[in-house]
C-alpha positions as CSV (number, residue, x, y, z in Angstrom):
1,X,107.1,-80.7,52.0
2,X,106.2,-81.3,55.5
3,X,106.8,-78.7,58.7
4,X,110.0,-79.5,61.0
5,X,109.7,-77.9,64.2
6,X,113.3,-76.4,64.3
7,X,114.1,-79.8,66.9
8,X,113.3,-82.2,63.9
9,X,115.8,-80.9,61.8
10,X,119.4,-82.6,61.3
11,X,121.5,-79.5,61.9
12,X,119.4,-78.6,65.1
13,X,120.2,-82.3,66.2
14,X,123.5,-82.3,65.3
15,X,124.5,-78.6,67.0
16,X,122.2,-79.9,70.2
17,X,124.2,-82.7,70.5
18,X,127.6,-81.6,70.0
19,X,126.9,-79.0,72.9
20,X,125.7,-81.5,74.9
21,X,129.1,-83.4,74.2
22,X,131.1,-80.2,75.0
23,X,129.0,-79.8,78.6
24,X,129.9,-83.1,79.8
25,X,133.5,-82.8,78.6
26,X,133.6,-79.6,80.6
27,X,132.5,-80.9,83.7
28,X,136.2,-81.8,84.0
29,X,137.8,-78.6,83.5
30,X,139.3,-76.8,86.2
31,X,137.6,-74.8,89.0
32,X,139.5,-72.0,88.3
33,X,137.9,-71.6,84.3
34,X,134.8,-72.1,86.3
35,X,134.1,-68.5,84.8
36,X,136.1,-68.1,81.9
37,X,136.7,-71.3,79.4
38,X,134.0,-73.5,80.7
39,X,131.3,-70.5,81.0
40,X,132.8,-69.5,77.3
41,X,132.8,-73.0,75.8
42,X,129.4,-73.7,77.1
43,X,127.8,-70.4,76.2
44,X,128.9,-70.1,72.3
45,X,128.2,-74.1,71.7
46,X,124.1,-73.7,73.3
47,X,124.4,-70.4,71.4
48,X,124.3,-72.0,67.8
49,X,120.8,-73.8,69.0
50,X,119.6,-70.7,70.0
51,X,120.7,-68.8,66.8
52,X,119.1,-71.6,64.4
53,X,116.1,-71.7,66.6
54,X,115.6,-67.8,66.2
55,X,116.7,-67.7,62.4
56,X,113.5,-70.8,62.0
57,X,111.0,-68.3,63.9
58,X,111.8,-65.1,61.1
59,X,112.0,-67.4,58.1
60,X,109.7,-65.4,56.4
61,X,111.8,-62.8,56.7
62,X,114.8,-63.5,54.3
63,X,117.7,-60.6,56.0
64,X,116.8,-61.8,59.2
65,X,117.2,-65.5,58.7
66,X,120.4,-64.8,57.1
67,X,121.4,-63.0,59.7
68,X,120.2,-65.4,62.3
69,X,122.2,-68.2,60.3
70,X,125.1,-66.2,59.8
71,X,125.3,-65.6,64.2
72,X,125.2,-69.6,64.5
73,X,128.0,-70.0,61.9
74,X,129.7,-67.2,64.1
75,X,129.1,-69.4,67.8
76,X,130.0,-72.3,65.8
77,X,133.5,-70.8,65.0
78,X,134.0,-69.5,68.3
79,X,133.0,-72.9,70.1
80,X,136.0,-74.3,67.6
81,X,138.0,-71.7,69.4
82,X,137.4,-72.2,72.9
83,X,137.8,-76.4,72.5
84,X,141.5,-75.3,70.6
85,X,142.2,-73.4,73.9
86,X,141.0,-76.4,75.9
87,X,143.0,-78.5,73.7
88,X,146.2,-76.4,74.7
89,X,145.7,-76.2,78.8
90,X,145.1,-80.3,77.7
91,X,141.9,-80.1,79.4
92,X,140.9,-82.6,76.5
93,X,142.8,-85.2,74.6
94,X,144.0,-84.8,71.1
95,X,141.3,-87.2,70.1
96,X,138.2,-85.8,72.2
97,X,139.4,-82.6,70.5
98,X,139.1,-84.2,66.7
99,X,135.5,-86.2,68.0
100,X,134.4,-82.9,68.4
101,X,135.1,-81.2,65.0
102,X,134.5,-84.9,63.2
103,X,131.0,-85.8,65.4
C-alpha cells in the first residue's frame, strides 16, 4: 500500500470541495449574517479538512485518530445544519441545498 498525503485521499477531496462549494454559495448571503451564518457555515465546513488532516498526523495513535475522525463527522453534521438554516432564510434554492448533501 502506497502513502497518501492526507490531500490525495477521496474523502479529503471530497470534504475540500464541498467547502469550497459552500464558500462561493455564501458569498451571496446577506451582509447582516456577515458574522453569524456565513462565518458559521464557512467555519464548521473548512473544519472537517482540518479535523481529517489532524486525525492523518496521529494515526499511529488509534484514540486520537478516532477522536480526530469522530470531530470531522461532528463539523460535517453541523455544516448540514447551518446550509438547513440557509435553506430556511432561502439564501439557497431547494436544489443547491440537495447539491450539497448529494455532491
Amino acid at each position: 500500500m502506497s502513502y497518501k498525503k492526507i490531500n490525495e485521499t477521496k474523502v479529503y477531496k471530497f470534504a475540500f470541495e464541498l467547502a469550497m462549494k459552500i464558500f462561493e454559495a455564501s458569498k451571496g448571503f446577506p451582509r447582516e449574517e456577515a458574522y453569524s451564518l456565513t462565518d458559521q457555515i464557512r467555519r464548521s465546513s473548512r473544519s472537517v479538512c482540518s479535523c481529517l488532516s489532524e486525525a492523518h498526523r496521529k494515526r499511529l495513535y488509534e484514540a486520537y485518530f478516532i477522536s480526530k475522525v469522530s470531530d470531522a463527522d461532528m463539523e460535517n453534521a453541523e455544516t448540514h445544519t447551518w446550509l438547513e438554516f440557509a435553506l430556511a432564510c432561502k439564501y439557497i434554492t431547494q436544489k443547491e441545498y440537495e447539491e450539497f448533501l448529494n455532491s
